[in-house]
C-alpha positions as CSV (number, residue, x, y, z in Angstrom):
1,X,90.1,102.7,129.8
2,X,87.2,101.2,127.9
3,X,87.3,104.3,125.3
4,X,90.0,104.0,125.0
5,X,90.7,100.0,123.8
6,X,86.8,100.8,121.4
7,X,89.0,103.5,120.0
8,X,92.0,100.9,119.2
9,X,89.4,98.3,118.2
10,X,87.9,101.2,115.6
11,X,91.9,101.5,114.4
12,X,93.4,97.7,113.5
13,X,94.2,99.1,110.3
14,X,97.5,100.8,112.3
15,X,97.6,99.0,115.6
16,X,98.1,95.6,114.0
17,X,101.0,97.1,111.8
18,X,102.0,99.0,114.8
19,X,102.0,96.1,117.3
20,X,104.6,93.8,114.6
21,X,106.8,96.6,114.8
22,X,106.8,96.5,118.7
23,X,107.3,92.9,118.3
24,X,109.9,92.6,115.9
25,X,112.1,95.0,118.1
26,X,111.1,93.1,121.6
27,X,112.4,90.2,119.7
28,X,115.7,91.4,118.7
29,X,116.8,93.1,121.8
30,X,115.7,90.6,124.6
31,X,117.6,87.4,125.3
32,X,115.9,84.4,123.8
33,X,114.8,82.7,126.6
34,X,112.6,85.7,127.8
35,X,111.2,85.9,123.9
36,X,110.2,81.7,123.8
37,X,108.7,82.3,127.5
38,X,106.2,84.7,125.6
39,X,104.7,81.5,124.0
40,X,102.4,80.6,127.3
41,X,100.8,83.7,126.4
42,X,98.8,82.1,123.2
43,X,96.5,80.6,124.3
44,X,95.2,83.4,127.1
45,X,95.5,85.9,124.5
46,X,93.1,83.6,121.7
47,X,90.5,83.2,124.5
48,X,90.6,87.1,125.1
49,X,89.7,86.9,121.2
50,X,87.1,84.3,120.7
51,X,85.4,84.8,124.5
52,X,84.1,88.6,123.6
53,X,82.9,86.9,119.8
54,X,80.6,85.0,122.0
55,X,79.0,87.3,124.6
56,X,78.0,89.4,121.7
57,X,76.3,87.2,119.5
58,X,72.3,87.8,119.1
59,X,70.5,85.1,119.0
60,X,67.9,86.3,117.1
61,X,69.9,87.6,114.5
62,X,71.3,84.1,114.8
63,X,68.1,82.4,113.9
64,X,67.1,85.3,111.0
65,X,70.6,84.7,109.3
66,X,70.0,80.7,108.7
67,X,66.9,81.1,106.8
68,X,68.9,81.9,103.4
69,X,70.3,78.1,103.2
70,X,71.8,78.5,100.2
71,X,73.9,81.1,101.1
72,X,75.1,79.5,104.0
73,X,75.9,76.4,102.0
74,X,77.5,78.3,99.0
75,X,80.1,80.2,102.3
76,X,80.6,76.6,103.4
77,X,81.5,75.5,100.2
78,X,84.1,78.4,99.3
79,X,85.4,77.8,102.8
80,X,86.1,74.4,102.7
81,X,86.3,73.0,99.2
82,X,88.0,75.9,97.4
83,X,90.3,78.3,99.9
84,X,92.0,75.1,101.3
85,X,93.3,73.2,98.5
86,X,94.3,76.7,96.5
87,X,96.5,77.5,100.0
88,X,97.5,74.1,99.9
89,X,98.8,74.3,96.1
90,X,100.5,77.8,97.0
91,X,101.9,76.6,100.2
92,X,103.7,73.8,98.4
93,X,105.0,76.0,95.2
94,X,106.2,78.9,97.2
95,X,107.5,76.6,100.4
96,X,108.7,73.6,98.5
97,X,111.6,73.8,101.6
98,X,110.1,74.7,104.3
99,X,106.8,72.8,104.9
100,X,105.9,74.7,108.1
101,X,105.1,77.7,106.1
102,X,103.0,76.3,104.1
103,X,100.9,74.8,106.6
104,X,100.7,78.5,108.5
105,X,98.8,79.2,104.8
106,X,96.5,76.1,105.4
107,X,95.7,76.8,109.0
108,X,94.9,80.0,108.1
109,X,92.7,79.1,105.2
110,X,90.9,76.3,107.4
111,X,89.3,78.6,110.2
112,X,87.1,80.6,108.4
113,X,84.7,84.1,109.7
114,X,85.6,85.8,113.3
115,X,84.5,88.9,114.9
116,X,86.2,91.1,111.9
117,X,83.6,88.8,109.9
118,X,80.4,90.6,111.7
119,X,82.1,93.6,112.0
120,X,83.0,94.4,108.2
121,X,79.5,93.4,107.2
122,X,78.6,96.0,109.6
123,X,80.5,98.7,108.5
124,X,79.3,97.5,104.6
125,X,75.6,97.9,105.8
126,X,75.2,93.6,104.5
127,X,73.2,91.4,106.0
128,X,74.6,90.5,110.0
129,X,72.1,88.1,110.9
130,X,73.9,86.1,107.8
131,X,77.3,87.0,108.8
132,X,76.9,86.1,112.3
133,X,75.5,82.3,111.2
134,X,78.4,82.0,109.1
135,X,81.0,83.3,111.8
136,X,79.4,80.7,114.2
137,X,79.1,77.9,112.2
138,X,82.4,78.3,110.2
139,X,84.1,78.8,113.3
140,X,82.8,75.5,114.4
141,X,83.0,73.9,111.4
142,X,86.4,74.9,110.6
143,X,88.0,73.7,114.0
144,X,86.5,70.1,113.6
145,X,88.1,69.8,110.0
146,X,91.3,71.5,110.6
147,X,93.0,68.3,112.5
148,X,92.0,66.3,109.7
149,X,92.7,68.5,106.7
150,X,96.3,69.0,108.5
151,X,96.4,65.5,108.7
152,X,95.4,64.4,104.9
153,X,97.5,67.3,103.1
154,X,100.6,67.8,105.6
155,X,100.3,65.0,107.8
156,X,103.9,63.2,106.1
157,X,105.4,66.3,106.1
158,X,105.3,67.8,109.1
159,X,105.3,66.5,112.9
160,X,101.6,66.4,114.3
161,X,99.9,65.1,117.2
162,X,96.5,65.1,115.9
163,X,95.0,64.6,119.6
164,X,97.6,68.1,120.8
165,X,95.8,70.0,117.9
166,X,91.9,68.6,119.0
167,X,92.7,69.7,123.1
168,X,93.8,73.1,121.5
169,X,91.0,73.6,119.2
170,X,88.9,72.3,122.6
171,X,90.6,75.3,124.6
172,X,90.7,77.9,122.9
173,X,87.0,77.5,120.7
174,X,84.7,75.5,122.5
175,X,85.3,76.4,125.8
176,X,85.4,79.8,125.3
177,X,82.0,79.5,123.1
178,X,80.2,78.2,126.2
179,X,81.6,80.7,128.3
180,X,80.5,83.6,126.3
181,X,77.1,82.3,126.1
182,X,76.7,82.1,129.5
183,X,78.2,85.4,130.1
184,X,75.7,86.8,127.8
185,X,72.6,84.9,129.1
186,X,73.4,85.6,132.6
187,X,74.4,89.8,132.5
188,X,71.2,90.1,130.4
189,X,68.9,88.5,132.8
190,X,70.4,91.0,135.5
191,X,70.4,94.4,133.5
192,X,68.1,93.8,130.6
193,X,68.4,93.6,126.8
194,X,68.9,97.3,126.3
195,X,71.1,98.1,128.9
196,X,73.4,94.9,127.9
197,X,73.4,96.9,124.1
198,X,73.8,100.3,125.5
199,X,77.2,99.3,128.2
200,X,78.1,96.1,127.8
201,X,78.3,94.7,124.3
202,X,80.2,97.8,122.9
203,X,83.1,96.9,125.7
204,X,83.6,93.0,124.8
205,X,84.9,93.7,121.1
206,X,87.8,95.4,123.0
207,X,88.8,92.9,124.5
208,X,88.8,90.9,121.7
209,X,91.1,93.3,120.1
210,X,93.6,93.1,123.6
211,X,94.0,88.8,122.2
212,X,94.7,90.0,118.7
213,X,97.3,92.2,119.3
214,X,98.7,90.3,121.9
215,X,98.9,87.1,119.5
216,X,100.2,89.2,116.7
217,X,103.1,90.9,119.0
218,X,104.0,87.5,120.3
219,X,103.8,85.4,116.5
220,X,106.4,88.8,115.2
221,X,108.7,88.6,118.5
222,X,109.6,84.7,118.3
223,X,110.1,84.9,114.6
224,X,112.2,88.6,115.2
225,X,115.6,86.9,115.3
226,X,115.3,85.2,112.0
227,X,113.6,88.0,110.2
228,X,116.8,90.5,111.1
229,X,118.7,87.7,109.3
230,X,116.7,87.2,106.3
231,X,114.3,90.2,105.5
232,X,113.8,89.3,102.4
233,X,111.6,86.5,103.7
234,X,108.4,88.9,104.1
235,X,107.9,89.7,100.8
236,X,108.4,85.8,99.8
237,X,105.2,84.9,102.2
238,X,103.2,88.6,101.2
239,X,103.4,86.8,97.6
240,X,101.3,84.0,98.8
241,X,99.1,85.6,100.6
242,X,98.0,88.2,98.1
243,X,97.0,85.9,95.9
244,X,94.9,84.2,97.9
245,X,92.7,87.2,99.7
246,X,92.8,88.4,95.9
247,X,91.1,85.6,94.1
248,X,89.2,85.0,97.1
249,X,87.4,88.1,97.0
250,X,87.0,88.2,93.5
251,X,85.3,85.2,93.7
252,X,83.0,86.2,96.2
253,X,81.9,89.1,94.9
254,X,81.3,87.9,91.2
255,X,78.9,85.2,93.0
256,X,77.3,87.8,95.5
257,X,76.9,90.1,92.7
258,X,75.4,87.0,90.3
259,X,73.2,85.5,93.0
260,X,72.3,87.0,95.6
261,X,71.0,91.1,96.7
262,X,73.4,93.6,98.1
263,X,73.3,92.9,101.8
264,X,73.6,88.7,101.2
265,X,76.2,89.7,98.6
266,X,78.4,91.4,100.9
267,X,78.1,88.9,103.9
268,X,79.0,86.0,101.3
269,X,82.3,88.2,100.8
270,X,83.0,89.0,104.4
271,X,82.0,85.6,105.4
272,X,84.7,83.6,103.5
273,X,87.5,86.1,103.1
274,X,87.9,86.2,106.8
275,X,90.0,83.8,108.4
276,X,90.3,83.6,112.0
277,X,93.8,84.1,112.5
278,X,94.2,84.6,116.1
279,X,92.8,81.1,116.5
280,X,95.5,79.7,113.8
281,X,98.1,81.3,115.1
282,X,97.2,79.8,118.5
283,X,97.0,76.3,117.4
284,X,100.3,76.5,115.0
285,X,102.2,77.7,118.2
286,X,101.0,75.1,120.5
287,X,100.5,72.5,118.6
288,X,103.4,72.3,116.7
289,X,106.6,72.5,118.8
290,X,108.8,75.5,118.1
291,X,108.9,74.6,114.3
292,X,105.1,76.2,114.5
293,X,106.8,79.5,114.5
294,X,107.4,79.5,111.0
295,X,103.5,78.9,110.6
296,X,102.7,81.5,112.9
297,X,105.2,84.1,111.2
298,X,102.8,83.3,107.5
299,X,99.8,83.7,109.8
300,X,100.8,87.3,111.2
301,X,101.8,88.6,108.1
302,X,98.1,87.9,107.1
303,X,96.8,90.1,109.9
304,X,97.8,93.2,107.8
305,X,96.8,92.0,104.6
306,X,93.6,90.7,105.7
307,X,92.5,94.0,107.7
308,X,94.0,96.5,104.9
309,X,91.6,94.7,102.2
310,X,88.8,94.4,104.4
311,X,89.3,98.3,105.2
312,X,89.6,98.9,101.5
313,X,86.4,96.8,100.3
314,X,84.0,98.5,102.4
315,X,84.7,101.5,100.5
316,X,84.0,99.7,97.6
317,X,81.0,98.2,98.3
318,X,78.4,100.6,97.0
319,X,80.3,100.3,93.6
320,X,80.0,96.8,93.5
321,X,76.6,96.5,94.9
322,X,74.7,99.3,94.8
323,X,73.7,102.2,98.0
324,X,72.2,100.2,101.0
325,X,68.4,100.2,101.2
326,X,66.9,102.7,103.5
327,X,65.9,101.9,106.7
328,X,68.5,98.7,106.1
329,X,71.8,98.0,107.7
């Protein structure tokens, strides 16, 4: 069993596309009451994706990562002064009707870096004691400010209950942080360091992969109905979205290029082009009645964009930066 979710978790690139399908067709040919009842499954399926995030995370690569302040600071900066307000300024030009959509492009511009964060930079040989600080402290940062970015820019437009969004952000990040860190602490006092790297940490990211498929088949299958009625709608929210991963990465690489060396460069890009989109899609579900859907439907549909580009910009990366150093990963 545990090859074979590491071998989905090596293939999001199809199983996330694959999965929307699945969805869209559960959607359409199950009564409606069975398809809404798929909603208490959120929030189990967003701990399944931030919980194995946790258990993984080195400490030590922790503390090596926050040495480079300012490229921590410049991530934070990008994240949180810049991606907001440009999916704000879409949201409202291509969703002047429909307001919910437009916030499912702020929510997922306000929770920046997850596991696909550390992962990428991986697979880009960049610098993952940097991506990992900037996955944990965006992630934090991010669901502090999200209530009250919501709240500034959308607030008198759509219905919000500040304190609903705060006990989801509680339930489905912080609880699940200390969790994984205690999961981690304890299995590696039993076994041992290398055993826990050898057996353990390969099998968590699969779980993690279980939540995001499970979140993006649910988001697809309550928002089924109306897509069969209005295709057309899919490429209206792609439009959006493009345009924001687009300029987001070209930004970050003409800074990482500009000011930092290859392996900084390429966490910088990975580490603000990343959203964490499970954890959005969780919070515009719960948190915002059955209107949320319309949120959640922007937020799936930038599961595929947002894995197809990372996919694509790794094979780019040696072009842009130069080979990896040897010996460096």
């Amino acid at each position: 069993m545990w090859k074979f979710l590491i071998s989905i978790n090596k293939k999001l690139v199809w199983a996330i596309p694959v999965m929307m399908v699945v969805g869209y067709f559960f959607g359409t040919n199950v009564d409606q009451v069975t398809v809404k009842s798929l909603k208490q499954l959120i929030v189990p399926f967003t701990f399944l994706m931030v919980y194995p995030m946790m258990v993984t995370l080195n400490i030590k690569h922790l503390l090596d990562g926050i040495k480079n302040v300012k490229l921590q600071l410049l991530a934070q900066v990008i994240n949180f002064c810049l991606i907001p307000f440009l999916a704000y300024a879409l949201g409202l030009y291509f969703f002047p009707d429909n307001h919910y959509m437009a916030l499912g492009l702020l929510l997922a511009s306000l929770l920046p870096t997850s596991g696909m964060t550390i992962s990428w930079t991986g697979f880009a040989k960049g610098n993952m004691g940097a991506a990992i600080n900037m996955t944990v402290i965006g992630l934090t940062l991010g669901s502090i400010a999200t209530p009250f970015y919501v709240q500034a820019l959308m607030g008198a437009k759509v219905d919000m209950d500040v304190v609903l969004v705060i006990k989801q952000i509680v339930y489905i990040v912080f609880i699940p942080m200390a969790l994984g860190y205690v999961t981690r602490t304890t299995i590696v006092k039993r076994v041992g360091l290398p055993e826990f790297k050898k057996t353990w940490a390969p099998r968590f990211p699969s779980l993690s992969t279980i939540g995001v498929l499970g979140i993006v088949f649910v988001a697809i299958a309550l928002k089924a109905e109306q897509l069969s009625q209005n295709p057309a709608i899919l490429w209206k929210i792609f439009q959006p979205l493009l345009i924001i991963y687009v300029l987001n990465y070209g930004l970050s690489t003409i800074l990482g290029r500009i000011l930092f060396k290859r392996g900084d460069a390429i966490a910088l890009v990975y580490g603000t082009v990343m959203r964490n989109l499970s954890i959005a899609l969780a919070i515009s579900i719960n948190a915002f009645g059955d209107k949320g859907a319309d949120a959640a439907l922007v937020i799936a549909v930038a599961y595929i964009v947002q894995v197809q580009s990372a996919a694509w910009y790794v094979k780019l990366t040696n072009a842009l930066f130069g080979p990896p150093e040897q010996g460096k990963a």
